[in-house]
Structure formats: structure tokens, C-alpha cells
N, C-alpha and C positions, 0 to 999 in steps of 0.2 A: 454198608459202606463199600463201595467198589476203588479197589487196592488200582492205583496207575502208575506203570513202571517207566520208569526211565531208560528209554533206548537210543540216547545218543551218543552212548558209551562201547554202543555196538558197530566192529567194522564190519564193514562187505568189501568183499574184493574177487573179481572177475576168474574164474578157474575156466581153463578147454583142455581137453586132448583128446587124441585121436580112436575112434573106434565105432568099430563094426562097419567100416568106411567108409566117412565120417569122423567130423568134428565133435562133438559133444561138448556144449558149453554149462555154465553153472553159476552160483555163487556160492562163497563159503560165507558164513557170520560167525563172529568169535568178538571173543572179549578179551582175547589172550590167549596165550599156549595151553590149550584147555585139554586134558588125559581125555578125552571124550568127543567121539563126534557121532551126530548119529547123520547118515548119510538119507537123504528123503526123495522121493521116487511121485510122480503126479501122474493123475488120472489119463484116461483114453480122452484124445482131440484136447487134451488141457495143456499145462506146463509151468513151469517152476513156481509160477506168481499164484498157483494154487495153496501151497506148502510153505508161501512168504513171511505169513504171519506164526505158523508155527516154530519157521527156522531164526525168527527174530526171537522169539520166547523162549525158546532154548537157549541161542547167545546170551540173552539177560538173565538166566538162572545159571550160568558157570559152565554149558557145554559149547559146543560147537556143531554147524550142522552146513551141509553140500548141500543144497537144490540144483538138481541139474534138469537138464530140456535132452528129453531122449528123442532119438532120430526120427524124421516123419512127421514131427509136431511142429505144424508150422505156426502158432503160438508162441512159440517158443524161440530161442536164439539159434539153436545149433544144425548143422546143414547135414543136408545128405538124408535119403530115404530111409525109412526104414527097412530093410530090404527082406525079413522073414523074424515071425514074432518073438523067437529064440533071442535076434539080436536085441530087445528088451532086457536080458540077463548077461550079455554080453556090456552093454552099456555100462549097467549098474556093479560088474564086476569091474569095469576101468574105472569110476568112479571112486568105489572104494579103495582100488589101489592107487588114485589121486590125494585123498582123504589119508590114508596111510603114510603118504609122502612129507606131510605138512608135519615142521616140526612138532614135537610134543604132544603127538595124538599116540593113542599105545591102546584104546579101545572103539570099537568099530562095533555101534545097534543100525543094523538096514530097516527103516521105515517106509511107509507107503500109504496111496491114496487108491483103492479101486484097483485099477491095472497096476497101479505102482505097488499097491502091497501084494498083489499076487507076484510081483515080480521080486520085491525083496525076498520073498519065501523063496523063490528059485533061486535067488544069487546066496541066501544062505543054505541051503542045498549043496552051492558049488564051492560055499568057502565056509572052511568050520571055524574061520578065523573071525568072522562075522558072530558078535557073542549075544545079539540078542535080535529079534525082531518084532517089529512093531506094526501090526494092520490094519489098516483102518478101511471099513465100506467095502470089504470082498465075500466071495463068498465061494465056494468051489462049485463046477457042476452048469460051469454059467450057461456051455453050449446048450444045456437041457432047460435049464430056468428060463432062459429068455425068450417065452413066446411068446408073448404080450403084445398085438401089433402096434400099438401106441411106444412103446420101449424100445423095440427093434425097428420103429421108423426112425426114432431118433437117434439109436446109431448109427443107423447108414445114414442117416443127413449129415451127423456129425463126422461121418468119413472123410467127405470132402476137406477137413481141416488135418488129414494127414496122410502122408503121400509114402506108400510103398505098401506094407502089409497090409490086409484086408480085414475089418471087423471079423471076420471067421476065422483066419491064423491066430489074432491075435488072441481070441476066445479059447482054440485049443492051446495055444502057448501056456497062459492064465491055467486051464485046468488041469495039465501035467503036473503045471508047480502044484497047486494048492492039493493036489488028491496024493500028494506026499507030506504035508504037514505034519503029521506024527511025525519024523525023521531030523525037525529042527532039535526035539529033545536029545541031552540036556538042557538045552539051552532055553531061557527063559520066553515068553510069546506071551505079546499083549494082542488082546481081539479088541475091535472099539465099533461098534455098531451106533445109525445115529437113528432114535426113535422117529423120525419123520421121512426117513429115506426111500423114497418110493422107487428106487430101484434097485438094491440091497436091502432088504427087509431085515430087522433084528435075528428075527428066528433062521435065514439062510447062514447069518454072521453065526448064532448060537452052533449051527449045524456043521461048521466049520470047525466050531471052539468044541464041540463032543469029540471032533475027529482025530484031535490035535492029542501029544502025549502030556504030561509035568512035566516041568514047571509052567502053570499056565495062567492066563488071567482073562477075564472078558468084562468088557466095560459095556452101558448105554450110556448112551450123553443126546442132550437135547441138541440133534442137528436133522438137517439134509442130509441128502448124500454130495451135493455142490462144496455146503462148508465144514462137511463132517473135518478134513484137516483142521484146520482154524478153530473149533470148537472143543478140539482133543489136548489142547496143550494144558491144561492142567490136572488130566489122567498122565498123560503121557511123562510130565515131572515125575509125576509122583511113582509109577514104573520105574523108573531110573533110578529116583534115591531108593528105593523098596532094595531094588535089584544091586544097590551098590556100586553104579556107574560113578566114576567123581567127577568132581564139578570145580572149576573156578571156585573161589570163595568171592561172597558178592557182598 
């Protein structure tokens, strides 16, 4: 029997501000003054409407969740180039501190999608106030992994859909953060690999999760790496209540 929740219950409301020079737009979804937000991060050339359907499933299980459009994604709402792949972590560091803002939020898990979760590993790097993160479809090492010339045509084509940094910055950015992962411990880390991913393969996600210190966890789940978000929302609950985030009561 397939469980169908009711999400009309859930608001969205429009978040911007300023950074890395630039606008940075968003949404927040919430059901209420939820102690929990997890703030969510989308792929390279993508943006928020990736992460859509996850940040709705969180609103309807008691959290709260920011999708925002990081600079350079022209998919996406928010202006302004990306101007060096650092400002990635910059982003997600105002972000949080937007997410922070919102009454009634007192914990803060940084998620992500590909580029996004290597970038939440770096914004929790920069804030130890950031109490858990979540990965989905990364893997560290990418500048060496991606020779594939079927893989590496379709991110330069996919370049075109974002205006400042260059597939290569933003590759080294990505491998800075992730080749620190042991360093998020204490702090809890969920890995989520999706068995069909033909561009993050399980075992680069596994190779990841060896590198990584406790508290730790690694998922497969039946995805792509396109809908690996979308498919991770019920590992991703279930991290949450494991880990003790609270939630609305629903």
C-alpha cells in the first residue's frame, strides 16, 4: 500500500539575501515554528526545484527546510555570477545564517545534492554550529575520477547553464571540502548513494564514507544521480529522528 501525505498543510514563502555579490534566493517550507531546519544545497547547472520534493517531505514530517539557487545558476532565481567556487560556501554559509534568523529554528543539518553536498561538507567545515550533514551523489577526488569523455562532455555542455566559475574551479572547490570529511566528526554524516548513478557510482560514495570519521552512516537507495534528492527522503527522516533532530508533531 503506498502511504500519500497530505501537503497542503505546508507553507512556502519566498527568502533572498545578499551574498558573495549577489542576491541569493530560496524557499523556506515549514509547517510551523519547527526547532529544525535542514538547509538544502542542488546540484551543478541545476537548482532548488531539484531538492523540491525533498524539502516538501521534510515540511510534512515536522522539520523545516531552505532550498536556495546558488549564484551562477541560471535555472534558478538568484542573480549574480558565481564569481570563484569558494563562493559556493559562501552562499550556503548566508543561508544558514537566514535559516538561523527564522523564529523558532535552534538546529541547523546542511544537506546536499552532488555539488551541493560537497558544499554543505564545506559550510560545515566553516560552522561547527551546523550539527549534522547530509550527502547525497558526491564523492571526493572528482578532478581525478572524471575522465570519462561521455561525462566530461556533459559538463562542459552543462556549463553553458551557469555563468562565472568554471567546471574546473568548481571541481577543485568540491575536492578541498570533501578530502576533509573526517573533520565534520563529532558530528553525525549521512552518505546516500543511488544504485543507478552513472556518474557518482556507489562505491566512489562508499570511498567517501571509509574516509569519513563516527558518527557515520551510508545509505543505497534505488535512484539516479538526477533524482537521487527526491528518492532519499525517507533515509533522510529516518537520520533525523535516529540522530534526535525534533520535529513538529504531525
Amino acid at each position: 500500500m503506498v502511504r500519500l501525505r497530505d501537503l497542503t498543510h505546508v507553507r512556502v514563502d519566498r527568502v533572498e539575501f545578499e551574498s558573495g555579490g549577489g542576491t541569493v534566493r530560496g524557499l523556506y517550507y515549514s509547517t510551523g515554528q519547527s526547532p529544525t531546519c535542514v538547509v538544502l544545497f542542488h546540484g551543478y547547472s541545476a537548482s532548488k526545484h531539484n531538492v523540491d520534493l525533498l524539502a516538501f517531505h521534510l515540511a510534512a514530517e515536522g522539520y523545516s527546510a531552505l532550498a536556495i539557487d546558488f549564484l551562477g545558476h541560471k535555472l534558478g532565481a538568484s542573480s549574480g555570477p558565481l564569481r570563484e567556487g569558494a563562493d559556493l560556501v559562501t552562499n550556503a554559509l548566508d543561508a544558514v545564517a537566514a535559516a538561523l534568523r527564522v523564529p523558532g529554528v535552534r538546529h541547523i543539518v546542511a544537506a546536499g545534492h552532488s555539488m551541493g553536498a560537497a558544499t554543505a561538507i564545506g559550510a560545515a567545515l566553516a560552522r561547527q554550529d551546523i550539527e549534522a550533514v547530509i550527502a547525497m551523489a558526491t564523492s571526493s577526488s572528482r578532478g581525478r575520477q572524471l575522465t570519462d569523455p561521455t561525462m566530461l562532455s556533459g559538463l562542459r555542455n552543462r556549463a553553458g547553464y551557469v555563468e562565472g566559475a568554471s567546471p574546473d574551479a568548481i571541481t577543485e572547490a568540491m575536492d578541498s571540502w570533501t578530502a576533509r570529511i573526517a573533520e565534520i566528526a563529532p558530528r553525525p554524516l549521512l552518505l546516500i548513494a543511488g544504485r543507478r548513478d552513472a556518474l557518482v557510482s556507489p562505491s566512489a560514495v562508499q570511498a567517501l564514507f571509509d574516509a569519513a570519521s563516527e558518527p557515520k552512516t551510508f545509505e543505497i537507495i534505488d535512484a539516479n544521480h538526477t533524482d537521487c534528492a527526491e528518492r532519499s527522503r525517507f533515509v533522510v527522516i529516518r537520520f533525523l529522528r535516529a540522530r534526535g533532530f525534533p520535529a513538529l508533531p504531525r
